[in-house]
C-alpha positions in Angstrom: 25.3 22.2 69.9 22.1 23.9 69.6 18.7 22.6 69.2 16.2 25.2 67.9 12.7 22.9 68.7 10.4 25.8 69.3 10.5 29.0 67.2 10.9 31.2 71.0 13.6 28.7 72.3 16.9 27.6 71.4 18.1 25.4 74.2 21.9 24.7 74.5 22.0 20.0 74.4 26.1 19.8 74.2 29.1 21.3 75.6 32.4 20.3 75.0 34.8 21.4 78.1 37.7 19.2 76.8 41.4 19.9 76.8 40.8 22.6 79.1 43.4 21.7 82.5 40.0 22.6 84.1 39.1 21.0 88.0 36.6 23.1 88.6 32.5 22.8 86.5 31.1 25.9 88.1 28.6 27.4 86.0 27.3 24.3 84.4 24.2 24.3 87.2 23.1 26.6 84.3 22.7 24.3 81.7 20.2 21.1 83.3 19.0 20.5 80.0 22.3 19.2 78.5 22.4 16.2 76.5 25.9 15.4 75.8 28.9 16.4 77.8 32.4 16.4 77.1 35.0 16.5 80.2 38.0 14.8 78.5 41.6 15.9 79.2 41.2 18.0 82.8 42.5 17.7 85.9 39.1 16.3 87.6 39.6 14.0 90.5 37.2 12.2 92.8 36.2 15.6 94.3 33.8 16.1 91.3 30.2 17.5 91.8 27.9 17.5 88.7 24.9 19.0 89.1 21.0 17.2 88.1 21.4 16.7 84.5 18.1 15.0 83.9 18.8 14.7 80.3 22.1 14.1 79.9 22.5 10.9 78.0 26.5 11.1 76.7 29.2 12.1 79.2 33.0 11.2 78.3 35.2 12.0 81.5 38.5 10.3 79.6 41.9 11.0 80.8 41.3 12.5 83.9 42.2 11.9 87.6 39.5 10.1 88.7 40.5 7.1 91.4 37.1 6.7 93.2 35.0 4.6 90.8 32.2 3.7 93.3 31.7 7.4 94.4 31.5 8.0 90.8 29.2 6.1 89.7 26.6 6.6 92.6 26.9 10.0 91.6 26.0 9.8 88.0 23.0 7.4 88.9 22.0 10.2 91.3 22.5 13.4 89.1 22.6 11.5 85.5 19.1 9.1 85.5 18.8 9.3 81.4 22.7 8.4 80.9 22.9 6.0 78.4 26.8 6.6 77.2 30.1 6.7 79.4 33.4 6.5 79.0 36.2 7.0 81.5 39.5 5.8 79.9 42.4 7.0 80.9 41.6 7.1 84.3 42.9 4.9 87.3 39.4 4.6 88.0 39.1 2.3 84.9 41.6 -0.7 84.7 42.5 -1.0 81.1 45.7 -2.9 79.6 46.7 -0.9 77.2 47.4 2.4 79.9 48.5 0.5 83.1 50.8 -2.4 82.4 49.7 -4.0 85.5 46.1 -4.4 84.2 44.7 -7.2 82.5 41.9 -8.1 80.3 40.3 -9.9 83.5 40.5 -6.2 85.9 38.3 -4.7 82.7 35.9 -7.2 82.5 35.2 -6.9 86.0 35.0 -2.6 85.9 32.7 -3.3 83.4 30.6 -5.4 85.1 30.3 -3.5 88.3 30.0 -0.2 86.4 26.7 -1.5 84.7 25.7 -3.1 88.2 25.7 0.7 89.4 24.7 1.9 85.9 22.1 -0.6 84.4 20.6 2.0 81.9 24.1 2.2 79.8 24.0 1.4 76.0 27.8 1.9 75.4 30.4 2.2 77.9 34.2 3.3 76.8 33.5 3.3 73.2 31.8 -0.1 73.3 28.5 -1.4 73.0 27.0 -3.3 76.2 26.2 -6.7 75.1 23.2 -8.7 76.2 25.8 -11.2 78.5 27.2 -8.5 80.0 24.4 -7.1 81.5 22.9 -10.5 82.8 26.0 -10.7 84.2 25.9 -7.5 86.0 22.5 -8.4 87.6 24.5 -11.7 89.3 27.5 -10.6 89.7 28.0 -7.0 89.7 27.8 -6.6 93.4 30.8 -8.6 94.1 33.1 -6.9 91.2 34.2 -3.8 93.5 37.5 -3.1 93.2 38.6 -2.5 96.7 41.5 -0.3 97.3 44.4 -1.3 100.2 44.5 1.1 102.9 47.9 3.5 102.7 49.0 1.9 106.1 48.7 -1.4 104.6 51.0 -0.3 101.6 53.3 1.8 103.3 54.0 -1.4 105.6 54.4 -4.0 102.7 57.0 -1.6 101.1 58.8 -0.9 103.9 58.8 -5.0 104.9 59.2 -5.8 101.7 57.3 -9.3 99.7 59.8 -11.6 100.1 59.4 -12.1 103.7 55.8 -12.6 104.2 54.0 -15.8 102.6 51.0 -13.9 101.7 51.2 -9.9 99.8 47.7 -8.2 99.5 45.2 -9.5 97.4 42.8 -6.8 95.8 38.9 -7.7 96.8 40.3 -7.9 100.5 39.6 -5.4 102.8 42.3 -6.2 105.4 46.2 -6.0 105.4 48.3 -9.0 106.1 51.0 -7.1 107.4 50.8 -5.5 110.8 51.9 -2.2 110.7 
């Protein structure tokens, strides 16, 4: 998109880099007063460096191979302080039913809670509006809704022992194994 506000200047507010296999945003230092930004469809993972976008108020990052969701988002509240839209569907990063089986409506609910603890200045967030209750809850309970991540020792160790011998398996939210490896 172009925005023509000043006869002299046409400044450059969206950029669409979707369906492009792309890991790699170099160049887009070049652009800080993007709006809108489109990342859908690549191969970007939790190594992924934005640069200050002060205005950047739309960012879709869907279908990617992001895992980190905490490094993420303290990222975008760093480089991203006017975004107002996100969505990142498709990724691990964001729990949702319909693309991992093993999610549930309950693993959403708390993503989208702790996203708009770290994000408080989001309107819409995967395509849907933040209501009022969400966001009160964010300010209460946000903190507490990180998805913590088992350690690989801790997995490797509960497939090679297998569940049915131990009376407790990992419980997300808990930082420790109950296996000793």
């Amino acid at each position: 998109k172009w925005r023509a506000d000043c006869p002299r200047a046409i400044q450059f507010i969206g950029y669409n880099l979707g369906d492009r296999s792309s890991r790699s945003l170099e160049g887009l230092s070049a652009f800080r007063s993007l709006e809108e930004l489109i990342l859908d469809n690549n191969q970007l993972g939790d190594d992924l460096v934005l640069p200050g976008l002060p205005r950047l108020h739309t960012l879709t990052l869907n279908k990617n191979r992001i895992t980190d969701l905490e490094y993420l988002l303290d990222h975008l509240a760093e480089v991203t302080p006017a975004l107002e839209y996100l969505s990142l569907l498709g990724n691990v990063a964001c729990p949702n039913e319909l693309v991992s089986l093993e999610k549930d409506e309950e693993d959403y609910k708390r993503y989208r809670c702790f996203v708009l603890y770290k994000l408080p200045n989001l309107k819409f967030l995967d395509a849907q509006k933040v209501t009022r209750q969400e966001r009160e809850e964010a300010l209460v309970r946000g903190a507490f809704m990180k998805v913590v991540k088992p350690k690989v020792s801790c997995l490797l160790a509960i497939l090679h022992k297998g569940f049915t011998s131990y009376g407790s398996a990992y419980t997300p939210g808990h930082a420790e194994c109950p296996l000793s490896v």
